[in-house]
MDTraj code that builds the backbone (N, CA, C; nanometers):
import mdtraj as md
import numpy as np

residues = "UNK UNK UNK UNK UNK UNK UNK UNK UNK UNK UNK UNK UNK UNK UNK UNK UNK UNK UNK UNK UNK UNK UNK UNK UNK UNK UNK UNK UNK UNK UNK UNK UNK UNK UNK UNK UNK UNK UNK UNK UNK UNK UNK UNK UNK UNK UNK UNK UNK UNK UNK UNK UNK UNK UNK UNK UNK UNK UNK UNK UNK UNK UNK UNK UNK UNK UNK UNK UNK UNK UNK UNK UNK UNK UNK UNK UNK UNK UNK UNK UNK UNK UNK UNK UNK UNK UNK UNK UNK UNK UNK UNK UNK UNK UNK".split()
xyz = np.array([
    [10.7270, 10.4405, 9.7766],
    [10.6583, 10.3251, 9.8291],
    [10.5686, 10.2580, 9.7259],
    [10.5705, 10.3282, 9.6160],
    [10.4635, 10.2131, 9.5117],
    [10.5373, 10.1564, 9.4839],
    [10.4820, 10.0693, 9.4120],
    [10.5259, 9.9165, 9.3434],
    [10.5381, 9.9182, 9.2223],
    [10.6282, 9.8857, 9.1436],
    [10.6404, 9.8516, 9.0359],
    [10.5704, 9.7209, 8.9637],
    [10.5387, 9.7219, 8.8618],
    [10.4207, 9.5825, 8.8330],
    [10.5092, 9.4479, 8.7768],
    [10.6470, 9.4489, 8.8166],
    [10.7686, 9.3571, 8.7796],
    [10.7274, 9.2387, 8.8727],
    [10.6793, 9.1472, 8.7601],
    [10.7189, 8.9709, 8.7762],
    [10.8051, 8.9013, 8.6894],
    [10.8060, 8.8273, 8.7657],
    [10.9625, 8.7131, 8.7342],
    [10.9060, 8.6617, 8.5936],
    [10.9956, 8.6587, 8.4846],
    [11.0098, 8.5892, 8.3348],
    [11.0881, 8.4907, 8.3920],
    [11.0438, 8.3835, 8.2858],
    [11.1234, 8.3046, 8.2316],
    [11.1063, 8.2569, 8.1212],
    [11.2116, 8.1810, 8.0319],
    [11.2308, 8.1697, 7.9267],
    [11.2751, 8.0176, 7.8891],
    [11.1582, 7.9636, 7.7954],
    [11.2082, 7.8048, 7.8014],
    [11.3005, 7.7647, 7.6653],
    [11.4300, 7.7397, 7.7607],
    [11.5020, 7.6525, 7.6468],
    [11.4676, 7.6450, 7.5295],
    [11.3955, 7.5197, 7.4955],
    [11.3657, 7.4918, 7.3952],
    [11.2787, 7.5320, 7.2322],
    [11.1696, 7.6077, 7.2813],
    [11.1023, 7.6780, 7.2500],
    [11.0989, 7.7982, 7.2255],
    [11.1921, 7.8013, 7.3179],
    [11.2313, 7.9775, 7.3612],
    [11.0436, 8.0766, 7.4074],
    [10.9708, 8.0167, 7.4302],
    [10.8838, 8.0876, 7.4941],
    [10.9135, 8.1699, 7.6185],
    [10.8485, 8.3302, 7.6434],
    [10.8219, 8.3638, 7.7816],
    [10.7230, 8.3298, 7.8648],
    [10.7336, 8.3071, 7.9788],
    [10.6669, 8.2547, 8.0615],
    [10.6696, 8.3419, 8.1803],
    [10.5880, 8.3363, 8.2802],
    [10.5580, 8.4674, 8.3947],
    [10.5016, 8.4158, 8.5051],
    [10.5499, 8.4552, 8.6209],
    [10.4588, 8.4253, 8.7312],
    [10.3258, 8.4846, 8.7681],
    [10.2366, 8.4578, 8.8231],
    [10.1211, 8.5363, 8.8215],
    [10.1693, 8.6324, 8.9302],
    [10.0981, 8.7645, 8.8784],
    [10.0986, 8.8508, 8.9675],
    [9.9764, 8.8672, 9.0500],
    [9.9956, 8.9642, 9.2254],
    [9.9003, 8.9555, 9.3137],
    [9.8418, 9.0762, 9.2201],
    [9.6648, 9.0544, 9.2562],
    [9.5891, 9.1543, 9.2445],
    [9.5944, 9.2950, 9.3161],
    [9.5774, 9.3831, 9.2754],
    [9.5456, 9.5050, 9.3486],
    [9.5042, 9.5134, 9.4770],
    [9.4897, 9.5545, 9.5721],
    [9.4355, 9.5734, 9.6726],
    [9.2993, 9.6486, 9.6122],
    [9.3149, 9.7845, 9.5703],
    [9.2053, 9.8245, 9.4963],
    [9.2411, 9.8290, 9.3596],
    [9.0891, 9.8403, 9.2924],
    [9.1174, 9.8607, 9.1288],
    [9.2053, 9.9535, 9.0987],
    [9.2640, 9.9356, 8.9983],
    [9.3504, 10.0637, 8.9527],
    [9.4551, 10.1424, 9.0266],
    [9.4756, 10.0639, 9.1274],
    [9.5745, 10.0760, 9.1916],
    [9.7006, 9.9875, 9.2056],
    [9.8306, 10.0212, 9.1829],
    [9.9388, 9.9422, 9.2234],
    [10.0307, 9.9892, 9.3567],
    [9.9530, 10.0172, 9.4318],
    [10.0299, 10.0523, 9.5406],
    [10.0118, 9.9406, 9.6629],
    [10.0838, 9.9446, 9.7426],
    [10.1232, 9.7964, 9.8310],
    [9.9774, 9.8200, 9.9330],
    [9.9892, 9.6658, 9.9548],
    [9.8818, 9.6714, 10.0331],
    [9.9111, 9.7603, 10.1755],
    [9.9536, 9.7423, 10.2351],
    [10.0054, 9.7786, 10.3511],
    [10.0160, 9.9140, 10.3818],
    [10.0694, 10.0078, 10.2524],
    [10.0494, 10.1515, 10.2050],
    [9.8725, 10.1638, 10.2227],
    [9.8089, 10.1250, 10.1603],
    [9.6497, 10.1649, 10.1217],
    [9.6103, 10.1471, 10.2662],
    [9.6258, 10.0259, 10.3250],
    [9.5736, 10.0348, 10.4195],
    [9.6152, 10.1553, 10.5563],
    [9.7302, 10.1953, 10.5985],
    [9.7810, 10.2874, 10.6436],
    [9.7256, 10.4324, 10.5974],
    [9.6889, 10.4151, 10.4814],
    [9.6544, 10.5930, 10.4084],
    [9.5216, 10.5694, 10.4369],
    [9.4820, 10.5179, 10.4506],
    [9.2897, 10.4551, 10.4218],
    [9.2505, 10.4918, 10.6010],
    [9.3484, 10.4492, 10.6678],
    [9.3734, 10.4666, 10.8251],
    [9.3477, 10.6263, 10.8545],
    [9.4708, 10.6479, 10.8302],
    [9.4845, 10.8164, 10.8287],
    [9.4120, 10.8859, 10.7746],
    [9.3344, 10.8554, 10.6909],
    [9.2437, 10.9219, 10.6548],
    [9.1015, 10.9898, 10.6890],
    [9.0674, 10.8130, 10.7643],
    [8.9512, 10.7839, 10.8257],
    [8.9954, 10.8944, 10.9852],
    [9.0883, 10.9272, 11.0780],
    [9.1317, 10.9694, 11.1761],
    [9.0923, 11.0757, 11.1341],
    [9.1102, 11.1900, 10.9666],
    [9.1222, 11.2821, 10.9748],
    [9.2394, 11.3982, 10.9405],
    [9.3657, 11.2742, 10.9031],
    [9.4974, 11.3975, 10.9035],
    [9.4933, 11.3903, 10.7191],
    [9.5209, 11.4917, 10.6877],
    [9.5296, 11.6278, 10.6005],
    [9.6285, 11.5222, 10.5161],
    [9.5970, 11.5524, 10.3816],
    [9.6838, 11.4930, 10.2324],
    [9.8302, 11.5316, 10.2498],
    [9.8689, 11.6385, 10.2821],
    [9.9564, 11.6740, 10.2935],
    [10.0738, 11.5827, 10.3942],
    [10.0209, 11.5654, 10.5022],
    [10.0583, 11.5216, 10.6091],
    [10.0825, 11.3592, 10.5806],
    [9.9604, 11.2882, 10.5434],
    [9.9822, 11.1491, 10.4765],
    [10.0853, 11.1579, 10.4049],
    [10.1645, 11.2478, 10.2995],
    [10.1700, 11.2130, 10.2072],
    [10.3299, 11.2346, 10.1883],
    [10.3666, 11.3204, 10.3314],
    [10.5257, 11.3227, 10.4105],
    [10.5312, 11.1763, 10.4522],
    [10.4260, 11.1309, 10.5371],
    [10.4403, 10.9908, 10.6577],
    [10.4562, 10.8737, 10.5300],
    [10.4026, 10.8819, 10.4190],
    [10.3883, 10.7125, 10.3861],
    [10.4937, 10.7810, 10.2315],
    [10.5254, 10.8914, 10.2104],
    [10.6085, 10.8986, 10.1110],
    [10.5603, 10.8651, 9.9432],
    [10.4028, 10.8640, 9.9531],
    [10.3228, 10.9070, 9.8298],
    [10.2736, 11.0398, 9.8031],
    [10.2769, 11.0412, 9.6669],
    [10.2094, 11.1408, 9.6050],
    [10.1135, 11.2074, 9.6420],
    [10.0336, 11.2969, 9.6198],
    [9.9316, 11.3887, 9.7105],
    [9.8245, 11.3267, 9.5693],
    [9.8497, 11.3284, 9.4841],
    [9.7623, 11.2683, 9.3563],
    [9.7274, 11.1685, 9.3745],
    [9.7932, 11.0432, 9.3932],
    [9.8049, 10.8919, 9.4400],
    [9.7293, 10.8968, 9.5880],
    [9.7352, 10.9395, 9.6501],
    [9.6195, 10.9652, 9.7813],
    [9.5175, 10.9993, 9.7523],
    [9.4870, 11.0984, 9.6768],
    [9.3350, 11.1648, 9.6696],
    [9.2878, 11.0283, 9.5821],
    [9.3452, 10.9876, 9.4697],
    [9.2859, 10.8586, 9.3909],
    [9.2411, 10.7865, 9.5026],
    [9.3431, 10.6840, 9.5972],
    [9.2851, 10.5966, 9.6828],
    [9.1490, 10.6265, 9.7296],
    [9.1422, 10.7619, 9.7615],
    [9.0403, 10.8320, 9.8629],
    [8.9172, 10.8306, 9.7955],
    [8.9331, 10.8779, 9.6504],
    [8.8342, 10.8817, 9.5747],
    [8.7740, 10.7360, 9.5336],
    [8.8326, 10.6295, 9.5430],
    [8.8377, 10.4878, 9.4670],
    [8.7236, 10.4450, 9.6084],
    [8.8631, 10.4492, 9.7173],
    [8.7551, 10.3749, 9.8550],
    [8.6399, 10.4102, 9.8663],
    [8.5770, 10.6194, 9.8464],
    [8.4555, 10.6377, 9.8986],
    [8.3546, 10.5400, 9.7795],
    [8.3762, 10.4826, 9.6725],
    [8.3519, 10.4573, 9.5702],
    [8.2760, 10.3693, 9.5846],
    [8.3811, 10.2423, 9.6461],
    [8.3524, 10.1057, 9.6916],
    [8.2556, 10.1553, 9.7991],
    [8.2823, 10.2484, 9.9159],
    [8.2118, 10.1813, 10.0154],
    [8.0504, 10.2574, 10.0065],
    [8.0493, 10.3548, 9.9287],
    [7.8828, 10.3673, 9.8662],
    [7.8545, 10.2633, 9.7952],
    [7.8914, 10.2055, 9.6604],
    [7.8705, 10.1198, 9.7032],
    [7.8382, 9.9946, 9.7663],
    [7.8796, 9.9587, 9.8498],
    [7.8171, 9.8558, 9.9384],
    [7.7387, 9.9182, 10.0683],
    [7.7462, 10.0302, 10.0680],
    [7.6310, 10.0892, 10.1210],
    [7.5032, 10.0926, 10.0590],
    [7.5014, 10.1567, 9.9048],
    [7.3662, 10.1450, 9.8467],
    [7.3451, 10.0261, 9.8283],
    [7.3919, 9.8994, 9.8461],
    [7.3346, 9.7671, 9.8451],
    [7.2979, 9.6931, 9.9753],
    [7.3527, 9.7352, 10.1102],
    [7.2904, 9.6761, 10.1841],
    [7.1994, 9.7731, 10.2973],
    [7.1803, 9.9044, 10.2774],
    [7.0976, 9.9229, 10.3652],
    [7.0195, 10.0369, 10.2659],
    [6.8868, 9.9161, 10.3182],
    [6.7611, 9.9437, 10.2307],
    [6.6460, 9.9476, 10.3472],
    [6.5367, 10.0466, 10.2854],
    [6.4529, 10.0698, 10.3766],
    [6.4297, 10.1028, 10.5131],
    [6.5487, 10.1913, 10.5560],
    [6.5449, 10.2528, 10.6830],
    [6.4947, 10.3744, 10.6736],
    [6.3924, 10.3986, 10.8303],
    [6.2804, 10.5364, 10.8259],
    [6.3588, 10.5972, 10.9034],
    [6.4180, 10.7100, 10.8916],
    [6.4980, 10.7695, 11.0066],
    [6.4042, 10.8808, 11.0894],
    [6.4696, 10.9004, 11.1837],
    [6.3221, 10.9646, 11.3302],
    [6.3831, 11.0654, 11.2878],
    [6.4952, 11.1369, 11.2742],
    [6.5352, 11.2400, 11.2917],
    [6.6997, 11.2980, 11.1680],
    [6.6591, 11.4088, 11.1488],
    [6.7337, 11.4395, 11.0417],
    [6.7878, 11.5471, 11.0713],
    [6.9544, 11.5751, 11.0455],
    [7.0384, 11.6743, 11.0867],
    [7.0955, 11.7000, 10.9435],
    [7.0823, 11.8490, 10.9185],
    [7.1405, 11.8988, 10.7738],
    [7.2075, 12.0351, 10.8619],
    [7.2961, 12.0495, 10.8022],
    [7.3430, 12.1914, 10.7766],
    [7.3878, 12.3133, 10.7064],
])
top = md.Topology()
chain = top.add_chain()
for i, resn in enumerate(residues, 1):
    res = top.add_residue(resn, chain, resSeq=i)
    for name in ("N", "CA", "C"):
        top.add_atom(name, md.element.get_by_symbol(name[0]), res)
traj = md.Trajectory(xyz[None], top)
């Protein structure tokens, strides 16, 4: 199910220059896997089912999963340590 990073060449006549279509961005950095994949593994993840198990259902790598996994918690600290600031919490659960 990954993607290969293949866009269309072309080649002008005259000049003989190559020329390229732009390619879509990543869904995440450093990733070339389809959007649609990330989002599905990003799913399953959040539910709870096991690398292993993802990794029969969407037909990626167990390596290529833990990356996503590792990339997303990345982003979403992240934009956690930027938008929530200054909360007093009443009560605190450690274990």
């Amino acid at each position: 199910m990954e993607v290969n990073n293949k866009t269309r060449r072309y080649r002008c006549t005259t000049c003989k220059a190559t020329l390229s279509d732009a390619a879509p961005g990543p869904v995440l950095a450093g990733h070339n896997t389809e959007r649609e994949a990330v989002i599905r593994v990003i799913g399953m993840m959040l539910e709870g089912m096991s690398v292993r198990v993802i990794s029969r259902l969407t037909e990626l790598h167990k390596n290529t999963i833990l990356s996503l996994m590792v990339t997303a918690s990345q982003n979403a600290q992240r934009v956690f340590d930027a938008k929530v600031r200054n909360v007093r919490p009443k009560f605190v659960q450690a274990r």
